[in-house]
C-alpha atoms as a printed R data frame, in Angstrom:
    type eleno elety resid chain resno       x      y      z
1   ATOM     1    CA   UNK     A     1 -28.370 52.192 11.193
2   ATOM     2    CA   UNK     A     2 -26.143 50.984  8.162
3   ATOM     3    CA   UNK     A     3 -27.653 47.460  6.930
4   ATOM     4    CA   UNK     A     4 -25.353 44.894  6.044
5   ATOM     5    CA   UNK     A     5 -25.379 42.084  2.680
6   ATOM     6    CA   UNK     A     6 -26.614 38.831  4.417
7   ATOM     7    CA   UNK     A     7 -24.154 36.465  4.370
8   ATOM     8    CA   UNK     A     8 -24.932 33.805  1.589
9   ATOM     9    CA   UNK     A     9 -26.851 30.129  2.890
10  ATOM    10    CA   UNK     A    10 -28.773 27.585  1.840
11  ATOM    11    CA   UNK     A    11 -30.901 25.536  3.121
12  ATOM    12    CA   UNK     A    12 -31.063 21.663  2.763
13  ATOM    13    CA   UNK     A    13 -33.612 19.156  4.048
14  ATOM    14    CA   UNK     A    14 -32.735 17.200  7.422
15  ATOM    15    CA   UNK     A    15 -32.600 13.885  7.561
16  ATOM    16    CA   UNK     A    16 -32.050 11.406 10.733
17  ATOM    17    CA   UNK     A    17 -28.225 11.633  9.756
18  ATOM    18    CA   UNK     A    18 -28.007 14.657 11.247
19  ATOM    19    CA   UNK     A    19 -28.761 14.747 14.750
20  ATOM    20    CA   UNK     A    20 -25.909 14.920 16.319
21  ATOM    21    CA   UNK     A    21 -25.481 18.413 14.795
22  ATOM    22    CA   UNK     A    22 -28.789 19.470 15.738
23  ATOM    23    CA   UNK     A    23 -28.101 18.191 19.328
24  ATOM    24    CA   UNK     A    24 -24.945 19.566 19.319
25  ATOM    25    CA   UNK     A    25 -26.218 23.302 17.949
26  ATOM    26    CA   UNK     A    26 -29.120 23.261 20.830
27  ATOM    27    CA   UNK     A    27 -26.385 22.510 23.564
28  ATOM    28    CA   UNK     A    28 -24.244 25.358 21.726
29  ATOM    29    CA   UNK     A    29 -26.911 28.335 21.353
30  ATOM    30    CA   UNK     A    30 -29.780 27.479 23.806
31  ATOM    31    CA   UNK     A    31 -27.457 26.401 27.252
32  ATOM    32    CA   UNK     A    32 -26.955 29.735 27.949
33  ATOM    33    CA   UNK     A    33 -31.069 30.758 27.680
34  ATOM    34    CA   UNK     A    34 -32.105 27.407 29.317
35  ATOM    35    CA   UNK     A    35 -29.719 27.533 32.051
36  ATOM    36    CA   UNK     A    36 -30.857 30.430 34.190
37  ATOM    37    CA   UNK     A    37 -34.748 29.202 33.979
38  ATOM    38    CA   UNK     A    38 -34.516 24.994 34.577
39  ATOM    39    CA   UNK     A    39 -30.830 24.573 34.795
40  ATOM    40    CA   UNK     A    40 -28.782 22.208 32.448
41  ATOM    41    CA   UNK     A    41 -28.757 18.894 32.838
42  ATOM    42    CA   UNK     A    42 -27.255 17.055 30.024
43  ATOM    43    CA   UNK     A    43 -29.736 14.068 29.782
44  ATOM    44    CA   UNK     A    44 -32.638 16.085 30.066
45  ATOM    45    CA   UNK     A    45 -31.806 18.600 27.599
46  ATOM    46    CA   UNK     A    46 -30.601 15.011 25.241
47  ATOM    47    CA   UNK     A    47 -34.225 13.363 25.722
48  ATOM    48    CA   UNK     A    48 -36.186 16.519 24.899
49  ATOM    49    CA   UNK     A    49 -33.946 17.163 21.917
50  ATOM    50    CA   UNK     A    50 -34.203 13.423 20.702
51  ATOM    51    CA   UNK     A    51 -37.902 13.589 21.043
52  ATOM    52    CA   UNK     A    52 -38.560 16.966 19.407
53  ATOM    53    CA   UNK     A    53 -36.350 16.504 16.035
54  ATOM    54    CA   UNK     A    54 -38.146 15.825 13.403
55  ATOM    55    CA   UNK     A    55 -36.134 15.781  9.763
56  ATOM    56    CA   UNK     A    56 -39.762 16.343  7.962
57  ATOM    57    CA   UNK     A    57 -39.754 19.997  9.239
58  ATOM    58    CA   UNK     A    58 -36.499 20.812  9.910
59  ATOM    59    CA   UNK     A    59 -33.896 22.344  7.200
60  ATOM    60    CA   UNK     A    60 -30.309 22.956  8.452
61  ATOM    61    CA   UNK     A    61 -28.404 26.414  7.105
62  ATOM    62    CA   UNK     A    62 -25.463 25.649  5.276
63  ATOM    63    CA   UNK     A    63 -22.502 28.769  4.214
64  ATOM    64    CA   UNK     A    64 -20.659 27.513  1.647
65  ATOM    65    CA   UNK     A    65 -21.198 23.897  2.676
66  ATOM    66    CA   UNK     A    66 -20.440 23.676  5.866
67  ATOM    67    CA   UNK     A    67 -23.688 23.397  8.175
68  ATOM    68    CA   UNK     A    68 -23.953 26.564 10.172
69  ATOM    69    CA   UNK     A    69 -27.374 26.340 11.820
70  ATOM    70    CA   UNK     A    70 -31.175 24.676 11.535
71  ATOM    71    CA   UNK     A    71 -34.586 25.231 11.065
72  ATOM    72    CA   UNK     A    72 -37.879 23.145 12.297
73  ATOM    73    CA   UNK     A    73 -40.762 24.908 10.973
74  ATOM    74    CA   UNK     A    74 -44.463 23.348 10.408
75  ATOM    75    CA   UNK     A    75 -47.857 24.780  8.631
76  ATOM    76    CA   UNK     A    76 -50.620 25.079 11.383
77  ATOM    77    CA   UNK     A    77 -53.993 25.705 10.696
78  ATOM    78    CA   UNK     A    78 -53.474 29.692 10.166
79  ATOM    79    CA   UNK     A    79 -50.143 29.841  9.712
80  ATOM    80    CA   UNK     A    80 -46.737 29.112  9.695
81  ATOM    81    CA   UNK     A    81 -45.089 28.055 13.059
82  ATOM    82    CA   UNK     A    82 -41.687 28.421 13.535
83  ATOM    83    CA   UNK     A    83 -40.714 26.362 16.434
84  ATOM    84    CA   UNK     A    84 -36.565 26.483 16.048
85  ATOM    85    CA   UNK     A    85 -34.091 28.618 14.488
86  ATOM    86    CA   UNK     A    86 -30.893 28.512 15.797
87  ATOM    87    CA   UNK     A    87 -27.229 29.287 14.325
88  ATOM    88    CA   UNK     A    88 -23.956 28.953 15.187
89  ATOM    89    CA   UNK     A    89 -22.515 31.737 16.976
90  ATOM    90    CA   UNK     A    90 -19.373 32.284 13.723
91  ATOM    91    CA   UNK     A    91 -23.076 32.920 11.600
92  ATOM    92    CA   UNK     A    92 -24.991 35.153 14.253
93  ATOM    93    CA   UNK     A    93 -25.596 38.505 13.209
94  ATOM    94    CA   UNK     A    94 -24.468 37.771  9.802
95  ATOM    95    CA   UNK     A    95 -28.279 38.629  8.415
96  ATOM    96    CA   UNK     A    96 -29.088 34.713  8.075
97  ATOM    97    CA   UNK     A    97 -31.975 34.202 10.536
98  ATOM    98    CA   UNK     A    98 -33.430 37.760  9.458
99  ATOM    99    CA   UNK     A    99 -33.225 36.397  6.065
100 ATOM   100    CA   UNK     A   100 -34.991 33.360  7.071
101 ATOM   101    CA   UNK     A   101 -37.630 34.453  9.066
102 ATOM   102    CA   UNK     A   102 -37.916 37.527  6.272
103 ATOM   103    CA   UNK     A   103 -38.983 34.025  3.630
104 ATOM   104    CA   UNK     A   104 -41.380 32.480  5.903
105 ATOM   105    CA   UNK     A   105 -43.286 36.047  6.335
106 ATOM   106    CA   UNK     A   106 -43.314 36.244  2.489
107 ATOM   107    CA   UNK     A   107 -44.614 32.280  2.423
108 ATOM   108    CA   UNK     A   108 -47.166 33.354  5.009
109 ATOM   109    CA   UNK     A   109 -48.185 36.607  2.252
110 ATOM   110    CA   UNK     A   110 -49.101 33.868 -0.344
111 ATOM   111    CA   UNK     A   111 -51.241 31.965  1.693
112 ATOM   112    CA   UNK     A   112 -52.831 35.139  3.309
113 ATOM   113    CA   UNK     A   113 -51.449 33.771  6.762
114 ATOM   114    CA   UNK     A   114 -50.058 34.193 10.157
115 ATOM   115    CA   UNK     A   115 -46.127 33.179 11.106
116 ATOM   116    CA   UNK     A   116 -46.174 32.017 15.147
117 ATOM   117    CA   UNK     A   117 -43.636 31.710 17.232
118 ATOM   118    CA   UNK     A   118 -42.502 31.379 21.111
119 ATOM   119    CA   UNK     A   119 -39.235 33.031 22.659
120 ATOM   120    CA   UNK     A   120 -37.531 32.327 25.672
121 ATOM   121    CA   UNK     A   121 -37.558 35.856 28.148
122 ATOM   122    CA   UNK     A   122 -33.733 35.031 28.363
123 ATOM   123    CA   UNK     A   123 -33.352 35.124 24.438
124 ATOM   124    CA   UNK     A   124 -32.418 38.489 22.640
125 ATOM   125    CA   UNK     A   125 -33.897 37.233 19.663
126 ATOM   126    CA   UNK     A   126 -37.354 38.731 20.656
127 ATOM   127    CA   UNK     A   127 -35.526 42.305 20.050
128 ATOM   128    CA   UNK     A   128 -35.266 40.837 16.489
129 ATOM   129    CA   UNK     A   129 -38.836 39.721 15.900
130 ATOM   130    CA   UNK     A   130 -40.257 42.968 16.583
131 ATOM   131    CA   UNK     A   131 -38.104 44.934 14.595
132 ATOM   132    CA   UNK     A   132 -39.604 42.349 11.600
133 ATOM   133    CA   UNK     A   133 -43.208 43.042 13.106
134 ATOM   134    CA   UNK     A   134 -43.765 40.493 15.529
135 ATOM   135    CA   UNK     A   135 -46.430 41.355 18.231
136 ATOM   136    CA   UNK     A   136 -46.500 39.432 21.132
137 ATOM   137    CA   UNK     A   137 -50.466 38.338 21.857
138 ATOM   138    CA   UNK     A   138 -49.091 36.120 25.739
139 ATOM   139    CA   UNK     A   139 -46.398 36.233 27.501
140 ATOM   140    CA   UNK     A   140 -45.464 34.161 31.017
141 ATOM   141    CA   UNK     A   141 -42.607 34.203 33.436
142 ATOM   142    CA   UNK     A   142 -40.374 31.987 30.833
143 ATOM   143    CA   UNK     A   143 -41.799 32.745 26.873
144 ATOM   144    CA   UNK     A   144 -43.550 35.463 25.002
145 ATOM   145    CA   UNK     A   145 -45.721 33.904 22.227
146 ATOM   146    CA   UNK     A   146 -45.314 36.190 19.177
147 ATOM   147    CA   UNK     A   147 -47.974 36.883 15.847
148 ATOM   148    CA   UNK     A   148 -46.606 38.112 12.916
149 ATOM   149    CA   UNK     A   149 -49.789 38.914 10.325
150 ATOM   150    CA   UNK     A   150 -49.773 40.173  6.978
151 ATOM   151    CA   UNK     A   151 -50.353 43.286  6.425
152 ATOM   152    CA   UNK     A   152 -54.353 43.656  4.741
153 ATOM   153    CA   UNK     A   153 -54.393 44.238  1.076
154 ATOM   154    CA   UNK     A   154 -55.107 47.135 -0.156
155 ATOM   155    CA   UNK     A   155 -58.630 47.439 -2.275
């Protein structure tokens, strides 16, 4: 399988100026995973997305300046938890959210920790995870939960 260059981002701090986009990139990449499990409705989806944003954690991806996607990540006692990555589909498969997720696996290496993470059944992305070494340790009719762990030093 040939690997491709990633395509150059960066990642900038949130800050409650940019909402909108993050509202507007959920609608964009997660109506099509939500849909099939509680159905879409609008105001719903708009409440849960007001109340879950929080600029402390989250980043948003930027290629060559223009905002492309976001990030909400947290430290957890043991780990890393990645609660949101989501891009635009113009920067999908482009080697971004590998790239990301690659960073907080080496931030988990320093601090001898575990990166956590849950994954809608309808969501492709899970494919992804395990090629990086995710294991899923629960699963239900709507999410896996997935572990990644550092591999043990040698010695």
């Amino acid at each position: 399988m040939a690997t491709t260059t990633p395509l150059p981002f960066q990642l900038r701090p949130a800050s409650s100026a940019d909402f909108p986009f993050w509202k507007d990139l959920h609608r964009i990449t997660m109506r099509a995973l939500v849909e099939p499990i509680w159905g879409w409705d609008e105001a719903v989806q708009d409440a849960l997305v007001r109340a879950r944003y929080r600029p402390a954690t989250t980043a948003i991806i930027t290629v060559a300046g223009a905002d492309a996607g976001g990030l909400d990540r947290e430290d957890v006692a043991g780990g890393i938890l990645l609660s949101a990555i989501m891009l635009l589909p113009a920067y999908q498969n482009r080697g971004i959210g590998s790239t990301v997720v690659r960073d907080l696996m080496a931030k988990a290496v320093e601090r001898d920790a575990a990166v956590f993470l849950s994954v809608l059944r309808t969501n492709h992305a899970r494919h992804l995870y395990e090629r990086l070494g995710f294991v899923t340790t629960h699963q239900d009719e709507i999410r896996y939960q997935m572990r990644w762990l550092p591999a043990p030093a040698a010695g």
